[in-house]
N, CA, C and O of each residue as an XYZ file, in Angstrom:
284
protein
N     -50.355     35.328     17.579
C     -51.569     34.532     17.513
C     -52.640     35.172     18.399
O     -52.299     35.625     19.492
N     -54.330     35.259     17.865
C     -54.417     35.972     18.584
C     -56.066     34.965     19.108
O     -56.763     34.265     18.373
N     -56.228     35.224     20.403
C     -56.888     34.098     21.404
C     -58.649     34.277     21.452
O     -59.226     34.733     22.439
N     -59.367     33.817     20.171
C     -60.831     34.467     20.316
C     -61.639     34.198     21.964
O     -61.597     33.068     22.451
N     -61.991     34.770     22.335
C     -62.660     34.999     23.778
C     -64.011     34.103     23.479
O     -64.762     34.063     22.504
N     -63.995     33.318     24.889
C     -64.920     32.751     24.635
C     -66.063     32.747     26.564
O     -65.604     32.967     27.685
N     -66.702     32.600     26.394
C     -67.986     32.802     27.456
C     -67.151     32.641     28.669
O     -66.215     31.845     28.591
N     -67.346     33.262     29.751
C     -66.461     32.822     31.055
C     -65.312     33.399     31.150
O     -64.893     33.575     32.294
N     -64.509     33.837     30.051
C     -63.299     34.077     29.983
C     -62.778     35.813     30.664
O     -63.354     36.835     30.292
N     -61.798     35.820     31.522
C     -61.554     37.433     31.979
C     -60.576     37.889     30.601
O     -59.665     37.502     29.869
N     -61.483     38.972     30.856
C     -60.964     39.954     29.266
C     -60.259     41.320     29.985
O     -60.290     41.527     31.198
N     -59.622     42.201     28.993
C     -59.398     43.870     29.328
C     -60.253     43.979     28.014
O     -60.662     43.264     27.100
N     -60.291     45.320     28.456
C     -60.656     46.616     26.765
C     -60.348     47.644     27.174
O     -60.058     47.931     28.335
N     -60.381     48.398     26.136
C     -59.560     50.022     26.765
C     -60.978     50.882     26.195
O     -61.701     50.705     25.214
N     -60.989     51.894     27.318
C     -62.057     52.971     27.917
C     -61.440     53.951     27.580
O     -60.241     53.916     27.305
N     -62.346     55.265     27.535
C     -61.559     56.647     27.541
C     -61.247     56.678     28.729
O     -60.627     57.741     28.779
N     -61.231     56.013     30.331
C     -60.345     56.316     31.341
C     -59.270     55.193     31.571
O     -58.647     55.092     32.628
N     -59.160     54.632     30.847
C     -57.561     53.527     30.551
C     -58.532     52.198     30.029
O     -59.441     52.251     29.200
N     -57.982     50.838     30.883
C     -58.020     49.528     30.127
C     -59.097     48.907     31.491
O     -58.909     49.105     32.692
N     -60.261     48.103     30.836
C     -60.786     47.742     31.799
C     -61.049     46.599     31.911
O     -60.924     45.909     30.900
N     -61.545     45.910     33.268
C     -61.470     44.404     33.293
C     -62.902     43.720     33.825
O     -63.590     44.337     34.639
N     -63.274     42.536     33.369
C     -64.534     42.198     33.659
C     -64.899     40.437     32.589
O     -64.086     40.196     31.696
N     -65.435     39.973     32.687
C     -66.014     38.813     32.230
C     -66.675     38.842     30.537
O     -67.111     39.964     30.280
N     -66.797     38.020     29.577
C     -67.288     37.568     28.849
C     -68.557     36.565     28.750
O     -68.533     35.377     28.427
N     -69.782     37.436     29.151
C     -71.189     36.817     29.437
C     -72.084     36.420     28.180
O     -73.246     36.108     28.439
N     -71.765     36.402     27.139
C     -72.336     36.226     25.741
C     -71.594     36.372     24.790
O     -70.667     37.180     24.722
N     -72.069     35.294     23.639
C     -71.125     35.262     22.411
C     -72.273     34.955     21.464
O     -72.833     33.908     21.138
N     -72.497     36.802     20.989
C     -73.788     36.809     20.058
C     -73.651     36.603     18.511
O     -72.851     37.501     18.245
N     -73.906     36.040     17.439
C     -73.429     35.659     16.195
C     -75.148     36.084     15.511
O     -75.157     35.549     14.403
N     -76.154     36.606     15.672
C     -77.674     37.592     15.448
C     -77.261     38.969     15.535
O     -76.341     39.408     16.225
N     -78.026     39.607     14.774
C     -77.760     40.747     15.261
C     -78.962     41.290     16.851
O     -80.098     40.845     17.015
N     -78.315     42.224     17.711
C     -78.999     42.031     18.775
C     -78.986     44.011     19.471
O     -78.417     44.994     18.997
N     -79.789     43.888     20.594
C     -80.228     44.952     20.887
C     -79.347     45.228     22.315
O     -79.423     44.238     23.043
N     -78.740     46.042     22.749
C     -77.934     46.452     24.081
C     -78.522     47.431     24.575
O     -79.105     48.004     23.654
N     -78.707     47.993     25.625
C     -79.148     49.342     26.548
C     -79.240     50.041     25.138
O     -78.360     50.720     24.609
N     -80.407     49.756     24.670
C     -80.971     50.635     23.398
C     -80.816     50.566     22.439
O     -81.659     50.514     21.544
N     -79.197     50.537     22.333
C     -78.200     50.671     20.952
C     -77.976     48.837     20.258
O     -77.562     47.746     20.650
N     -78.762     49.677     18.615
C     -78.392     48.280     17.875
C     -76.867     47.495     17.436
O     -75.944     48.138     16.935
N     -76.806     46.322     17.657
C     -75.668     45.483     17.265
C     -75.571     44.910     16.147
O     -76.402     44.006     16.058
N     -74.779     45.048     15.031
C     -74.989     43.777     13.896
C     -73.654     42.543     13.853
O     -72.484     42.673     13.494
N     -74.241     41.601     14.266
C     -73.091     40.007     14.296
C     -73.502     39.283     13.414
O     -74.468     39.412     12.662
N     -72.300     38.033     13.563
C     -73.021     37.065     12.510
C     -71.467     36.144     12.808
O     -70.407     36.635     13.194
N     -71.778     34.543     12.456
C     -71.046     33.527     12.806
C     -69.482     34.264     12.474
O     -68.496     34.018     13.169
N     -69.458     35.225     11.260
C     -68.207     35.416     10.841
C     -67.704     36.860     11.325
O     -66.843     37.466     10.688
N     -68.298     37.381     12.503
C     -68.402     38.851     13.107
C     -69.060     38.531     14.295
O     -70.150     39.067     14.093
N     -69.122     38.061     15.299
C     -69.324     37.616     16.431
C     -69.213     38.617     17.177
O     -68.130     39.097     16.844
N     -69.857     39.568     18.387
C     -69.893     40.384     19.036
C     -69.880     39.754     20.599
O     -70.626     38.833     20.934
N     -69.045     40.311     21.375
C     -68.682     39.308     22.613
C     -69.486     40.743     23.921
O     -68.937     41.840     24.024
N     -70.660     40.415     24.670
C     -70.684     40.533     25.064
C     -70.437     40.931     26.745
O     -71.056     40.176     27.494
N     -69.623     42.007     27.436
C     -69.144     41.818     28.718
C     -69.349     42.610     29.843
O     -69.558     43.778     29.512
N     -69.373     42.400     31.218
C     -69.655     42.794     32.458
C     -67.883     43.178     32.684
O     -66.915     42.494     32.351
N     -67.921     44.577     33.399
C     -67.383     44.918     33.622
C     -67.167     44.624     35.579
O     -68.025     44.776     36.448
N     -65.907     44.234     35.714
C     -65.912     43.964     37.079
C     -65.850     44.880     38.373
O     -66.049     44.497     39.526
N     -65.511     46.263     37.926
C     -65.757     47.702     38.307
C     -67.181     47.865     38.876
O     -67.518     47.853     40.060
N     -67.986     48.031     37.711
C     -69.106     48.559     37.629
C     -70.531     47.264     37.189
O     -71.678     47.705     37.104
N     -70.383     46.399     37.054
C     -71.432     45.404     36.630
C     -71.536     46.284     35.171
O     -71.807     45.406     34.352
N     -71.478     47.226     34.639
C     -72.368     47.377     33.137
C     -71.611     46.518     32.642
O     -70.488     46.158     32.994
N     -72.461     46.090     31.541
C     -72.346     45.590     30.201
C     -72.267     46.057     29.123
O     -73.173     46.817     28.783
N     -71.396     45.840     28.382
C     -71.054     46.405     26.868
C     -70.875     45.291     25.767
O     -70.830     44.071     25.930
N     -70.769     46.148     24.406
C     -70.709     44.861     23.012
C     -69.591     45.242     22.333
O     -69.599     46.334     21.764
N     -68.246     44.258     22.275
C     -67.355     44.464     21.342
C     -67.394     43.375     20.868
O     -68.015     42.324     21.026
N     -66.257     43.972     19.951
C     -65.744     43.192     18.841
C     -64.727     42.105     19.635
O     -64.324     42.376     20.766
N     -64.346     40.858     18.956
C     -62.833     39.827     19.624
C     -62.089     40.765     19.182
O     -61.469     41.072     20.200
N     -61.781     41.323     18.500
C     -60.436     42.133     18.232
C     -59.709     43.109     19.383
O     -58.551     43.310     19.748
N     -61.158     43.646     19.784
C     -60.981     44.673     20.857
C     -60.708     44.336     22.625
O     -60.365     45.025     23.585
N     -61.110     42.752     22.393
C     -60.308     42.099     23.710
C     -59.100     41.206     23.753
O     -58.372     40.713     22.892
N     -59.156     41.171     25.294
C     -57.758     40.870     25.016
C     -58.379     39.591     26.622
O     -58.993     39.711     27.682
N     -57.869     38.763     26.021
C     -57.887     37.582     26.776
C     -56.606     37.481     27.924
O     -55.415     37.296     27.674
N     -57.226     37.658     29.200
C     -56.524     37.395     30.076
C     -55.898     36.156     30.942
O     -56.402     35.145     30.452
N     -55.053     35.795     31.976
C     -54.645     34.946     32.037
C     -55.347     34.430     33.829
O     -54.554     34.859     34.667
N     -56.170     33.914     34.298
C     -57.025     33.516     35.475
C     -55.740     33.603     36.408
O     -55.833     33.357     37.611
């Protein structure tokens, strides 16, 4: 079963330097604009916005590509 991420929630994702960890700050369902690069979402493709707890950046994945962690 697999756990859609929702705002607040600590996530991983995997990086070309391993798996990384950080927060879920937006849950965009528009398509939307990131450090330049365009996004396309929509209620049925939802793009989960997140802060990385490393580094503060922010990035746009997919729910598929996170993985919901346990607080």
């Amino acid at each position: 079963m697999t756990v859609t991420p929702a705002e607040g929630d600590r996530v991983s994702w995997k990086t070309e330097q391993g798996r990384t960890r950080g927060r879920v700050v937006a849950r965009k369902v528009k398509d939307f604009q990131l450090a330049g690069q365009r996004f396309r979402a929509s209620a049925d493709d939802p793009k989960f916005i997140v802060e990385s707890e490393k580094t503060g950046a922010r990035a746009a994945h997919n729910g598929a590509a996170l993985r919901v962690l346990k607080s």
